[in-house]
MIDO-531361 format. One record per residue (C-alpha): z, y, x; residue in one letter; residue number from 1. Coordinates in steps of 0.2 Angstrom, whole numbers. Example, Ala and Ser with C-alpha at 12.3 -4.5 7.8 and 13.67 -1.06 7.14 Angstrom:
<rs>
w 39; v -22; u 62; residuo a; num 1
w 36; v -5; u 68; residuo s; num 2
</rs>
This chain:
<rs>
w 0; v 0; u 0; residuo x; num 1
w -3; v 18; u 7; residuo x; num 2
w 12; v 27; u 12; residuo x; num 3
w 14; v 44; u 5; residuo x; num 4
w 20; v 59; u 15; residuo x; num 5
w 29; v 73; u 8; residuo x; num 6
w 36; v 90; u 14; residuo x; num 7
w 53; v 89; u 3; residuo x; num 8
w 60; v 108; u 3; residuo x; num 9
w 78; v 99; u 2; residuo x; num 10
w 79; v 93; u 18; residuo x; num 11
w 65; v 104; u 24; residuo x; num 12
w 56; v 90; u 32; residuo x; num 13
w 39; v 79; u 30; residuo x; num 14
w 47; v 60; u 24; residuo x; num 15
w 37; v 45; u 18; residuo x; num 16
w 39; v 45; u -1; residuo x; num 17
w 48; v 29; u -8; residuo x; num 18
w 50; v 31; u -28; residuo x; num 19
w 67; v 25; u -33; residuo x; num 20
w 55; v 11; u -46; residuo x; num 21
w 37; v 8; u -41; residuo x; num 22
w 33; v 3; u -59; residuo x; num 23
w 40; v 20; u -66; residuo x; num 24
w 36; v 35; u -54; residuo x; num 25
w 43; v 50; u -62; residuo x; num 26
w 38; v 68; u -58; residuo x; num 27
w 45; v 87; u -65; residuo x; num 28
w 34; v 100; u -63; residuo x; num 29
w 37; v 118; u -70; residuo x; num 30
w 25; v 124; u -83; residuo x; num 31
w 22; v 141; u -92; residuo x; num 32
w 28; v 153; u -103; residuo x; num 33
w 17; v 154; u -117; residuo x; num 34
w 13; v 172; u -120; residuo x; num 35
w -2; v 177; u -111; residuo x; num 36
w -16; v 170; u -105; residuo x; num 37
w -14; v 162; u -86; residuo x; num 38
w -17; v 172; u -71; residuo x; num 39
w -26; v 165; u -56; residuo x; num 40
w -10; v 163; u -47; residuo x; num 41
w -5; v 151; u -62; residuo x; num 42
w -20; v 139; u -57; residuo x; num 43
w -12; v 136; u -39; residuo x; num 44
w 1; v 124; u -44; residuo x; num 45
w -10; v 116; u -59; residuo x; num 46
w -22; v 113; u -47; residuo x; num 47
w -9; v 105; u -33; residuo x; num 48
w 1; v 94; u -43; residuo x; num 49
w -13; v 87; u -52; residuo x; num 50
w -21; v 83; u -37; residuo x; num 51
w -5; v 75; u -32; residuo x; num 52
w -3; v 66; u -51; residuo x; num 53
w -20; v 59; u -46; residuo x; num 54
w -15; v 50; u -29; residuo x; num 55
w 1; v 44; u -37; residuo x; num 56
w -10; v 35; u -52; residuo x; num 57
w -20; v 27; u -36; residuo x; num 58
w -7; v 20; u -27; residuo x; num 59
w 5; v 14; u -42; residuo x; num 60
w -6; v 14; u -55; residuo x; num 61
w -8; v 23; u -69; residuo x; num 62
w 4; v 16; u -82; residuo x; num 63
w 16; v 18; u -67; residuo x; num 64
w 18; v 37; u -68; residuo x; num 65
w 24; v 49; u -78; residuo x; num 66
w 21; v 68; u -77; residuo x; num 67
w 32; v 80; u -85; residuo x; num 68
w 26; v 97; u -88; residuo x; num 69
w 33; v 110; u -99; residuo x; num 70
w 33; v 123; u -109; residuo x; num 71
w 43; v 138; u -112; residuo x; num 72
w 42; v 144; u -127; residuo x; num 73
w 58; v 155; u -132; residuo x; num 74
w 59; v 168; u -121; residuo x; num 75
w 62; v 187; u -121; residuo x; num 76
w 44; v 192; u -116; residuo x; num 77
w 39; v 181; u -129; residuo x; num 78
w 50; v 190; u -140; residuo x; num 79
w 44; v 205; u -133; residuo x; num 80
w 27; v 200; u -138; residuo x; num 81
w 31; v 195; u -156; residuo x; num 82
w 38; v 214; u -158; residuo x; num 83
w 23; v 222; u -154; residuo x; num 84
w 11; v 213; u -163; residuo x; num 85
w 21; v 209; u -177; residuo x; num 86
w 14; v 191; u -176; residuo x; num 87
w 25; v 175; u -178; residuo x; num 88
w 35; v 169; u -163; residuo x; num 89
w 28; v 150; u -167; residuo x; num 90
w 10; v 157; u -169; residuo x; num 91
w 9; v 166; u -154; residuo x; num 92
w 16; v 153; u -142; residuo x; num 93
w 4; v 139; u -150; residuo x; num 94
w -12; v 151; u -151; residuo x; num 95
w -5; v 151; u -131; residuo x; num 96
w -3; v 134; u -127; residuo x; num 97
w -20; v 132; u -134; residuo x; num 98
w -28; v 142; u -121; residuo x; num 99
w -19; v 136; u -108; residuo x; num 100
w -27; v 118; u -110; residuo x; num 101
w -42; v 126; u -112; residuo x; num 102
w -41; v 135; u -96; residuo x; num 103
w -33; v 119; u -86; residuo x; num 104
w -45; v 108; u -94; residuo x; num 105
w -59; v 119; u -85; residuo x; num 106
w -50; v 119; u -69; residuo x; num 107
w -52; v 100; u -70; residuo x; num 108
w -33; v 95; u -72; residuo x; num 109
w -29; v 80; u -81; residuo x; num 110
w -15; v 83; u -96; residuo x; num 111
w 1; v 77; u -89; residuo x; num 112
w 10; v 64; u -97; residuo x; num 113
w 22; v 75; u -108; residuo x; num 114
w 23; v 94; u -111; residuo x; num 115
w 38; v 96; u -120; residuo x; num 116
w 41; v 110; u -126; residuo x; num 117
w 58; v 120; u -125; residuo x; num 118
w 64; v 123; u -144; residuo x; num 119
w 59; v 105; u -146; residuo x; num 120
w 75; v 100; u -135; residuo x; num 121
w 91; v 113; u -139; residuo x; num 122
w 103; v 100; u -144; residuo x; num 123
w 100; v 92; u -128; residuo x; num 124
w 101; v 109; u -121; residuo x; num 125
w 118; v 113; u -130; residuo x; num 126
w 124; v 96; u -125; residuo x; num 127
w 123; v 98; u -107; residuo x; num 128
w 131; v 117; u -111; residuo x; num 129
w 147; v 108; u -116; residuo x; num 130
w 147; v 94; u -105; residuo x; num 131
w 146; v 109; u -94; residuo x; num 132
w 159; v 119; u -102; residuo x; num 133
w 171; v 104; u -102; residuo x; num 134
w 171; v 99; u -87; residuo x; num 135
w 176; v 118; u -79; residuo x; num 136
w 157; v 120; u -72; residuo x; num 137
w 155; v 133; u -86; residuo x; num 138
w 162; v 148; u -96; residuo x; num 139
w 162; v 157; u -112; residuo x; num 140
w 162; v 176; u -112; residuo x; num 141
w 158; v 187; u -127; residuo x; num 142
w 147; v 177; u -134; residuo x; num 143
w 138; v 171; u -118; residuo x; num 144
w 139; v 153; u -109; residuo x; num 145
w 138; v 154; u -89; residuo x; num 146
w 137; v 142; u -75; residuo x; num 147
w 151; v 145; u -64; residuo x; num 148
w 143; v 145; u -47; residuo x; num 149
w 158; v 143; u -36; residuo x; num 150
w 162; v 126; u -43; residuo x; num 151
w 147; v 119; u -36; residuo x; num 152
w 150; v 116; u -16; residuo x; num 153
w 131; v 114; u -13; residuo x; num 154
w 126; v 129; u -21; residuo x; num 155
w 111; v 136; u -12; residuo x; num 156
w 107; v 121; u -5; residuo x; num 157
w 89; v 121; u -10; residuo x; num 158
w 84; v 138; u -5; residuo x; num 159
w 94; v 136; u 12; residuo x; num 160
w 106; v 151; u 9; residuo x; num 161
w 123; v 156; u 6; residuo x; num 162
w 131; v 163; u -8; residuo x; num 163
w 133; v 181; u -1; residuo x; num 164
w 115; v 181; u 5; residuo x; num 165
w 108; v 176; u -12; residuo x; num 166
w 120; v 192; u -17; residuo x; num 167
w 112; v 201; u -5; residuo x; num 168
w 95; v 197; u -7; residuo x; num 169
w 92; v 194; u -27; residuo x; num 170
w 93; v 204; u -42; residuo x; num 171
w 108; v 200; u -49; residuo x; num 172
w 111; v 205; u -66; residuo x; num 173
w 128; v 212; u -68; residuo x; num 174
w 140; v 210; u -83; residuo x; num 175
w 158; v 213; u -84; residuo x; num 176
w 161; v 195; u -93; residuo x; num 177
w 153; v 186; u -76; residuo x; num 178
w 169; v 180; u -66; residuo x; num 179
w 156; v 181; u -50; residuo x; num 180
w 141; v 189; u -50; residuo x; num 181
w 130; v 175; u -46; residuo x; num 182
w 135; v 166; u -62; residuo x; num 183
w 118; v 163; u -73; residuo x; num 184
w 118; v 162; u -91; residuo x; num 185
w 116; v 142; u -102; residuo x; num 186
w 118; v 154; u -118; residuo x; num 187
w 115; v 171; u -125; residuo x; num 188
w 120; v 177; u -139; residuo x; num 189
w 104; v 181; u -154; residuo x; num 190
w 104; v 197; u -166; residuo x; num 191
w 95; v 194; u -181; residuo x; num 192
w 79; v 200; u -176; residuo x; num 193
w 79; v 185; u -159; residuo x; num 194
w 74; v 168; u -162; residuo x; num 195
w 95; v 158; u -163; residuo x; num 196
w 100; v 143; u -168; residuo x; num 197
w 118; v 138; u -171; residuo x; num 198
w 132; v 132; u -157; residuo x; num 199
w 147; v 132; u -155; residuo x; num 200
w 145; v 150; u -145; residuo x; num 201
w 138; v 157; u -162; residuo x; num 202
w 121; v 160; u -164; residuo x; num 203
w 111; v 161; u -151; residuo x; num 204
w 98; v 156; u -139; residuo x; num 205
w 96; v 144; u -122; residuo x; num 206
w 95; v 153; u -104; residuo x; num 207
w 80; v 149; u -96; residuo x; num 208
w 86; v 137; u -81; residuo x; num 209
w 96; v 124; u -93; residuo x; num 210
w 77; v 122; u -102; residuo x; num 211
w 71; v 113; u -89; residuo x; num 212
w 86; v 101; u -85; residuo x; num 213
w 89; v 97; u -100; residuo x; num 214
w 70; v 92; u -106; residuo x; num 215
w 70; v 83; u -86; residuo x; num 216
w 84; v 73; u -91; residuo x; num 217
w 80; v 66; u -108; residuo x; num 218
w 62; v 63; u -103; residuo x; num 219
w 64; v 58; u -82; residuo x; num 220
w 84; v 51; u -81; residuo x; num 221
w 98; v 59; u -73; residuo x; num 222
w 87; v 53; u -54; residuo x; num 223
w 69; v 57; u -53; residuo x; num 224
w 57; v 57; u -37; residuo x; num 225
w 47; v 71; u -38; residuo x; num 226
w 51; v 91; u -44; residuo x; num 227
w 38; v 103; u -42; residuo x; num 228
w 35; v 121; u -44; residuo x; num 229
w 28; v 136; u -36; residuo x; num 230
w 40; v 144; u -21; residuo x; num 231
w 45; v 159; u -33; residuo x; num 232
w 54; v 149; u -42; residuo x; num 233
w 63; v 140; u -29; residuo x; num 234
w 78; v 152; u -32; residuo x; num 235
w 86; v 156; u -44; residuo x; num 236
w 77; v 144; u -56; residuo x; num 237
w 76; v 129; u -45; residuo x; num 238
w 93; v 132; u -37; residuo x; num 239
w 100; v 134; u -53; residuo x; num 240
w 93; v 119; u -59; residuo x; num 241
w 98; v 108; u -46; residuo x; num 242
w 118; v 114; u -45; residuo x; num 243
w 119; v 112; u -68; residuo x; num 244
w 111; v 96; u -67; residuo x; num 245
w 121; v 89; u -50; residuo x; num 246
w 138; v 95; u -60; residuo x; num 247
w 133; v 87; u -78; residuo x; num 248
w 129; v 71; u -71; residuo x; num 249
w 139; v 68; u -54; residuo x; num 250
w 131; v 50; u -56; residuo x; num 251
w 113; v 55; u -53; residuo x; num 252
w 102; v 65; u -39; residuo x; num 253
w 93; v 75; u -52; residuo x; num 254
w 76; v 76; u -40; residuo x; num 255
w 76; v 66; u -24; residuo x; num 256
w 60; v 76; u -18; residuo x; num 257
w 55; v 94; u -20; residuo x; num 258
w 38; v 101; u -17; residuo x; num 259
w 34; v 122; u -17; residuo x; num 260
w 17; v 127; u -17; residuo x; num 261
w 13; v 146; u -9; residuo x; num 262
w 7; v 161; u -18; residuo x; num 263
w -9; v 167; u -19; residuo x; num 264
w -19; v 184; u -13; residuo x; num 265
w -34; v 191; u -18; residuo x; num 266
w -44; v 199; u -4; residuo x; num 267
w -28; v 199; u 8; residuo x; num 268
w -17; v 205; u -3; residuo x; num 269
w -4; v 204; u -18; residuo x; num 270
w -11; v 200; u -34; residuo x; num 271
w -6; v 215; u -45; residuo x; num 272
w -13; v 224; u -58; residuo x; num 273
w -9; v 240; u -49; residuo x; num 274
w -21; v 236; u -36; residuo x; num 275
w -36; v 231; u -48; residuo x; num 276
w -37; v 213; u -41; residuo x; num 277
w -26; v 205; u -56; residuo x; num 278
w -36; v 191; u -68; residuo x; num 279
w -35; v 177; u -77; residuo x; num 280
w -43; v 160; u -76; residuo x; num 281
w -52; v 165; u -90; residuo x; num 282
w -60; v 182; u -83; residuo x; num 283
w -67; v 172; u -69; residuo x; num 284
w -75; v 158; u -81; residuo x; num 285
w -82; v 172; u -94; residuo x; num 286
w -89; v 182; u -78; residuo x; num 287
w -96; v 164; u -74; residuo x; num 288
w -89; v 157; u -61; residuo x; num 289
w -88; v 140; u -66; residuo x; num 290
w -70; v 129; u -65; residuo x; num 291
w -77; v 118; u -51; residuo x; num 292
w -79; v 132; u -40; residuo x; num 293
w -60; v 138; u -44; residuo x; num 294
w -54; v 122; u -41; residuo x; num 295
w -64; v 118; u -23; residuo x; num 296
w -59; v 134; u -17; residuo x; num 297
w -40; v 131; u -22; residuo x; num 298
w -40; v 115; u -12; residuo x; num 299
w -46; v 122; u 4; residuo x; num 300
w -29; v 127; u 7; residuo x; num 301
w -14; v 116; u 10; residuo x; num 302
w -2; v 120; u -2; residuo x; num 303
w 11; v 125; u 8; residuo x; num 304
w 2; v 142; u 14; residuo x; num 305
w -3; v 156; u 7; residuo x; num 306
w -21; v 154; u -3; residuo x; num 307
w -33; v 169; u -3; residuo x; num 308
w -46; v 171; u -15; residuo x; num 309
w -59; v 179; u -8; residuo x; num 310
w -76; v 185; u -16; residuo x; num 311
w -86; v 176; u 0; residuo x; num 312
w -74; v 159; u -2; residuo x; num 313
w -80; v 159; u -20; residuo x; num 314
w -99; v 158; u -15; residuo x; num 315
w -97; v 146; u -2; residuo x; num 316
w -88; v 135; u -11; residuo x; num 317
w -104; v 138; u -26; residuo x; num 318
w -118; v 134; u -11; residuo x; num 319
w -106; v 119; u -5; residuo x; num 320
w -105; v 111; u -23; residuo x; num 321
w -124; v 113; u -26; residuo x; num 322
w -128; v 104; u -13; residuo x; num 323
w -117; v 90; u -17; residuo x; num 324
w -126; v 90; u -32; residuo x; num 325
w -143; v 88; u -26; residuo x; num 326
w -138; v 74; u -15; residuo x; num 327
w -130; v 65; u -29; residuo x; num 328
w -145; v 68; u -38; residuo x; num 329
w -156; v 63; u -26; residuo x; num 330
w -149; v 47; u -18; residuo x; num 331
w -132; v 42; u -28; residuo x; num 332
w -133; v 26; u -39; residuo x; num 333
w -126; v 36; u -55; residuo x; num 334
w -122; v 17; u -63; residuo x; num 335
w -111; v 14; u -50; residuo x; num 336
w -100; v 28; u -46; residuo x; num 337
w -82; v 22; u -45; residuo x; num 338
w -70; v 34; u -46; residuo x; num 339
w -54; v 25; u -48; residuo x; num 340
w -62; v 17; u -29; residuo x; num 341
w -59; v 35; u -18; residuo x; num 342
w -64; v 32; u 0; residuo x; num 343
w -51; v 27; u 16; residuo x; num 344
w -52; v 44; u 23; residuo x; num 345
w -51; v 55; u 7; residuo x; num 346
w -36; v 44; u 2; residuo x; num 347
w -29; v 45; u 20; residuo x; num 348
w -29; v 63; u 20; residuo x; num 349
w -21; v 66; u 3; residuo x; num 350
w -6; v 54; u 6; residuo x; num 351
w -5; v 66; u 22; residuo x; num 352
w 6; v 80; u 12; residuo x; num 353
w -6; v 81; u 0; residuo x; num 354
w -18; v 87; u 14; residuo x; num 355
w -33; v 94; u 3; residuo x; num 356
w -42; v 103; u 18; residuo x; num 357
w -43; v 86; u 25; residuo x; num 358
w -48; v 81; u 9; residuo x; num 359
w -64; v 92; u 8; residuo x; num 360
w -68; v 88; u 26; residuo x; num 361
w -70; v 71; u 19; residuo x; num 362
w -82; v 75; u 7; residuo x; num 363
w -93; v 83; u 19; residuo x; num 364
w -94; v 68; u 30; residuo x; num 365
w -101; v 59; u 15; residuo x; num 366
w -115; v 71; u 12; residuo x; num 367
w -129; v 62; u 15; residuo x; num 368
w -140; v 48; u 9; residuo x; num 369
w -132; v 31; u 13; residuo x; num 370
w -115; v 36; u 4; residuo x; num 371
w -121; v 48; u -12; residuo x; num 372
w -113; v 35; u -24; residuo x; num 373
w -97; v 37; u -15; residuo x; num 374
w -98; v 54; u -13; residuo x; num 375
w -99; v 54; u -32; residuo x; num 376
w -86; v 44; u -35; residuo x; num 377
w -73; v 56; u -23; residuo x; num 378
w -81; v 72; u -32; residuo x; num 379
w -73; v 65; u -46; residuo x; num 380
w -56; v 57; u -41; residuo x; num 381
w -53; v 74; u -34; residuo x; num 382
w -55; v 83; u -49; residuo x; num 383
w -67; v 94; u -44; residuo x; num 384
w -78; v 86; u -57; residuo x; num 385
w -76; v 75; u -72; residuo x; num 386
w -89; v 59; u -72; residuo x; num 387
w -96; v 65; u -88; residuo x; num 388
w -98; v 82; u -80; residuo x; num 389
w -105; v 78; u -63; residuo x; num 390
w -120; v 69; u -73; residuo x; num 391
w -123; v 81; u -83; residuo x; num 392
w -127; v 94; u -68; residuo x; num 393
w -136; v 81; u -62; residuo x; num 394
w -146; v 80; u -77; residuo x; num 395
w -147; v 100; u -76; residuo x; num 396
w -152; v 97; u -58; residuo x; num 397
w -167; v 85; u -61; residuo x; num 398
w -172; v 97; u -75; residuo x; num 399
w -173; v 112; u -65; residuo x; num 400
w -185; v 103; u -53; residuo x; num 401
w -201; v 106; u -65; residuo x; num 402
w -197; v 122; u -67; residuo x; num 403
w -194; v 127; u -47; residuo x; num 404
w -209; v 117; u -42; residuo x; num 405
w -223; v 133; u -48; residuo x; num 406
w -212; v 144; u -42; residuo x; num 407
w -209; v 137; u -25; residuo x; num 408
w -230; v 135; u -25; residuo x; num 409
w -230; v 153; u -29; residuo x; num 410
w -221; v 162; u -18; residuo x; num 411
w -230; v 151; u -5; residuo x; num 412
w -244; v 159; u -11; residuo x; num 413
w -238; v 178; u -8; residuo x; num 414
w -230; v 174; u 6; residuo x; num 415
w -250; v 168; u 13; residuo x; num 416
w -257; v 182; u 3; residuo x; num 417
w -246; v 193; u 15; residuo x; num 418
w -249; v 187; u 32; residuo x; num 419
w -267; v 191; u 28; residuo x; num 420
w -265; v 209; u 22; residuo x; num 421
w -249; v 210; u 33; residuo x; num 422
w -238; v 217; u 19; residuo x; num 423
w -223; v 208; u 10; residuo x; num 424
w -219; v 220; u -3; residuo x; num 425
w -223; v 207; u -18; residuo x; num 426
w -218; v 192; u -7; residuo x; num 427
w -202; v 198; u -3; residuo x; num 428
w -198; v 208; u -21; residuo x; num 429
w -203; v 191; u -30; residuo x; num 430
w -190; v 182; u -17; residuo x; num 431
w -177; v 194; u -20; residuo x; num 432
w -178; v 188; u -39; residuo x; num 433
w -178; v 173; u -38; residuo x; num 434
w -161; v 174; u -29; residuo x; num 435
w -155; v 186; u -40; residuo x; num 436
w -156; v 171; u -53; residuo x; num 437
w -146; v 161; u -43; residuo x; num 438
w -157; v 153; u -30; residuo x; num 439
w -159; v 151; u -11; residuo x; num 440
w -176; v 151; u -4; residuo x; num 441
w -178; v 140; u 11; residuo x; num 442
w -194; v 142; u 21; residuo x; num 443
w -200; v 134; u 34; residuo x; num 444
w -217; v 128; u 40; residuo x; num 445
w -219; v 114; u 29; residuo x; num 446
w -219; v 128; u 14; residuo x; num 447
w -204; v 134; u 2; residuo x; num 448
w -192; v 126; u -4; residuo x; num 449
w -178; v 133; u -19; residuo x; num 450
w -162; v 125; u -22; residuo x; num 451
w -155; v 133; u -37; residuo x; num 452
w -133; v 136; u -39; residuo x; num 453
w -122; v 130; u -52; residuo x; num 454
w -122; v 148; u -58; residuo x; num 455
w -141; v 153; u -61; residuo x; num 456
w -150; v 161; u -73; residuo x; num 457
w -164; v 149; u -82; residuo x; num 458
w -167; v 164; u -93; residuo x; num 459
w -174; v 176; u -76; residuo x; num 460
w -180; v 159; u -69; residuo x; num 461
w -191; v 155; u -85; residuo x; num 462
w -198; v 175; u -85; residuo x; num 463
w -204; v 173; u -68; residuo x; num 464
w -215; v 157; u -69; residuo x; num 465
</rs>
């Protein structure tokens, strides 16, 4: 079997990962807030743990492992939402849910197992509050709930920092019913206009970091292997998570392996809406870039560094995939891709910390004639595309080969027209359209050849036969 290798931010190093049960690898991985479409930084850890939920189906199988991924859907910038709008709470958060499948589904990811959502779980939230309370790990104050830090030991233990530093460094809010000012709220108190729902605190609603505990474990066990989740959230959430979940079951690890994938820039720089480079998965497949290219640019980029998305990373990851494409079309036995049968060396490099640089580097070693079916067949496992999708731009691609074939013949044409006048204007002006509909003109002395991207235009191909 192939050993997997995994930088675990708990003991900050890279160790082979042994589920606790082989037959039932479980795996946490923080999800959204439904209230707004995803931003482009949202696709990173979709992307990462998918690609991760992929090698874990391949080396246990895929009745083996289970993939939690949640929602959060009471929240106060939900609530926020709701106010200005005047639309329903429940409306809102499903019309949201919905576009975020739609916008994973075209990044390629697979749904995960369960996607709980949060206010589908609050008894098992406000069980674990007074298992909590009970035992002298939590507090009630004015109406509130909260996690008594100092009677964890191990607090900051994940993050790697002390108590005094997180004071230092972090936004802490402060309240004059917190014993310490570290202590993070279980339960809040709801007026009448906040969604609330009855405890033995009164009224009120769930803190955000009991959500995912408390959905974990009902759906994972009190000992899972694998917790997952962007490096922003690595404290408070995750720290938070870990010491309330260590202190209701003393019994259980909670996760045994933690994994934190890195921000992502635009251009070198913050995404923000301040700077103009803020925008969604979906502004980049309505500007139509298509979710392949995404998703082949996230991977170049080990998951534990900083991504940037760059305008030319987006094209050569278009002019990469297109030739994939026509090499698949060209040599690749389309009845007997195998998917589910990635190659040694793709396989190798994934189990290596989910190393999907290497990944890549794989593919390109199999882009040529004698492996087009296996090059298929990895297109696929890696998610960049989905079998039926692969085949249908091959189909496209071996569509697009009457139509190219006249025009190749007549820029050929120009371009002899030329050398004989000595002037290229019409050559090089019916050149420059063709590119502008999304092909590259290759010449060479055995005449022209076009190769058309995922992204042209038929309609300006089409004008210019």
């Amino acid at each position: 079997m192939v050993t997997i290798r995994l930088k675990n931010t708990l003991t900050r190093k890279v160790e082979p990962f042994a589920p606790l049960d082989p037959d039932n690898v479980r795996m946490y991985v923080c999800g959204p807030t439904v209230y707004d479409r995803a931003h482009l930084g949202n696709a990173r850890p979709v992307i990462v743990f998918d690609t991760l939920f992929r090698l874990l189906r391949h080396v246990y199988g895929a009745d083996h492992v289970t993939y939690v991924r949640n929602f959060t859907d009471v929240d106060d910038k939900i609530n926020a939402r709701a106010a200005e709008t005047g639309r329903d709470i429940r409306d809102i958060t499903t019309e949201t849910i919905g576009w975020y499948h739609e916008d994973t589904d075209a990044l390629g990811a697979l749904r995960p197992t369960q996607e709980p959502r949060a206010t589908e779980w609050i008894g098992a939230m406000k069980d674990m509050i007074a298992g909590l309370v009970a035992s002298g790990h939590a507090y009630e104050a004015e109406g509130h709930v909260l996690f008594a830090v100092e009677s964890h030991a191990e607090y900051g233990r994940l993050s790697g920092r002390s108590v005094e530093d997180m004071i230092a460094g972090a936004r802490v809010e402060v309240a004059p019913y917190k014993r310490n000012p570290m202590d993070f709220v279980l339960w809040k108190p709801s007026d009448d206009a906040a969604p609330g729902w009855d405890s033995p605190w009164g009224r009120g609603r769930p803190g955000w970091h009991i959500e995912c505990s408390a959905m974990a474990h009902e759906l994972l066990g009190e000992t899972f292997d694998i917790h997952g989740g962007g490096n922003d959230l690595m404290f408070p959430h995750h720290e938070n998570e870990l010491a309330q979940s260590a202190c209701a079951h003393p019994g259980g690890g909670f996760a045994r392996y933690w994994l934190h994938n890195e921000m992502l820039q635009v251009e070198g720089r913050k995404m923000s809406k301040s700077l103009g480079n803020f925008f969604t998965v979906r502004d980049l497949l309505e500007q139509g870039v298509p979710g392949e290219v995404i998703r082949y640019v996230m991977l170049g980029t080990h998951y534990s560094k900083p991504m940037d998305w760059t305008a030319e990373k987006q094209s050569a990851a278009l002019s990469r995939l297109s030739g994939y494409i026509e090499t698949v079309a060209h040599h690749a036995k389309l009845d007997a891709i195998e998917p589910d049968a990635p190659s040694p060396p793709l396989v190798e490099a994934l189990a290596d910390d989910l190393n999907t640089h290497g990944a890549l580097q794989a593919l390109d070693r199999l882009d040529h004639a004698e492996v087009a079916t296996r090059l298929a067949g990895d297109l696929v496992f890696l998610g960049i595309f989905s079998l039926e999708g692969l085949l249908a731009r091959v189909a496209e691609f071996t569509a697009m080969a009457e139509l190219l074939e006249p025009l190749a013949e007549k820029l050929g044409r120009l371009r002899e027209e030329a050398k004989a006048c000595k002037d290229f204007t019409q050559a090089d002006a019916f050149r420059s359209r063709l590119e502008q509909a999304g092909l590259s003109v290759m010449l060479a002395a055995s005449g022209v050849r076009l190769r058309h991207h995922m992204d042209f235009d038929r309609a300006k191909l089409e004008a210019l036969r």
